[in-house]
C-alpha positions in Angstrom: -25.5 -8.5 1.7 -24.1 -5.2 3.2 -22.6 -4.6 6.3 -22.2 -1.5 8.6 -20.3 -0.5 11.6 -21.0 2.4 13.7 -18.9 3.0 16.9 -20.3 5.4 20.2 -17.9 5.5 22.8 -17.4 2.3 24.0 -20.5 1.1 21.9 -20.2 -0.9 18.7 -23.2 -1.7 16.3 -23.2 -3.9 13.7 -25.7 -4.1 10.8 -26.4 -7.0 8.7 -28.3 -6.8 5.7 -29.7 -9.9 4.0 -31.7 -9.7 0.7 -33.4 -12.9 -0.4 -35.5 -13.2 -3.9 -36.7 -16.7 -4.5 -39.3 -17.9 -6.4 -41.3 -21.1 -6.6 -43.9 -22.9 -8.3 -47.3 -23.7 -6.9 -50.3 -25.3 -7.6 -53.8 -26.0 -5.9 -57.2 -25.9 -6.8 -56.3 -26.2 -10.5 -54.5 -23.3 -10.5 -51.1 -22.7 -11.1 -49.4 -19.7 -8.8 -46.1 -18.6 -9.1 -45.1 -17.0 -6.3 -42.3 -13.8 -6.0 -40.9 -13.3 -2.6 -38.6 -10.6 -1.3 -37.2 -11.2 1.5 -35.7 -9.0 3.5 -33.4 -10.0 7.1 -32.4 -7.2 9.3 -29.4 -8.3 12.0 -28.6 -5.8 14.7 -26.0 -7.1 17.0 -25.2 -4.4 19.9 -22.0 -5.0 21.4 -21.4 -2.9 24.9 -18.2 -3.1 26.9 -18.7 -1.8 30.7 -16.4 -1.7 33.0 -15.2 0.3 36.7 -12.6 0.2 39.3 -12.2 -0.9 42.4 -10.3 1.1 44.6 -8.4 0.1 47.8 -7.5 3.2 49.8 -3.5 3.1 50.0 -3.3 -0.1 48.6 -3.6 -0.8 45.1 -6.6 -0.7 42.5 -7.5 -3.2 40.4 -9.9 -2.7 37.7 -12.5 -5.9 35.7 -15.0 -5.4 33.5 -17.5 -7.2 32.7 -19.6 -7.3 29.3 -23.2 -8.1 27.8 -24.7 -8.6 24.4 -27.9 -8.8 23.0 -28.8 -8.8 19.7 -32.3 -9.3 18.2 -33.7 -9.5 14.6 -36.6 -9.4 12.4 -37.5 -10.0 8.8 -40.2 -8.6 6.7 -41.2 -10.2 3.2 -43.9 -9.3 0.6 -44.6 -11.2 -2.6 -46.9 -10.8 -5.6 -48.1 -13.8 -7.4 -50.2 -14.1 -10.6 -52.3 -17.2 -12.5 -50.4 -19.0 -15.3 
């Protein structure tokens, strides 16, 4: 697992990297597969911060900000097998 941060103005990013290799036994149809996998999980997490002022002519400002987040992911895996 490896993890980067990148920060862009008021934008942060996040990267997680997942590696998975498992293996497991199958059988069907009288033959017996063994199956690799390599699994690989991708995390981006986007972090943004927005904000602006409201401002009241010769009265006072008062700023809020408000903030959203998405983050989305997706996986790819490949595997190889062969007959015992």
């Amino acid at each position: 697992m490896s993890t980067t941060t990148t920060t862009t103005n008021n934008t942060t990013y996040f990267f997680y990297h997942y590696f998975y290799f498992y293996c497991y036994f199958y059988n069907n149809n009288n033959y017996n597969y063994y199956y690799y996998y390599y699994y690989y999980y991708y995390y981006y997490y986007y972090y943004y911060y927005y904000y602006y002022y409201y401002y009241f002519y010769y009265y006072y400002y008062y700023y809020y900000y408000y903030y959203y987040y998405y983050h989305h992911y997706y996986y790819y895996y490949y595997y190889y097998y062969y007959y015992l």
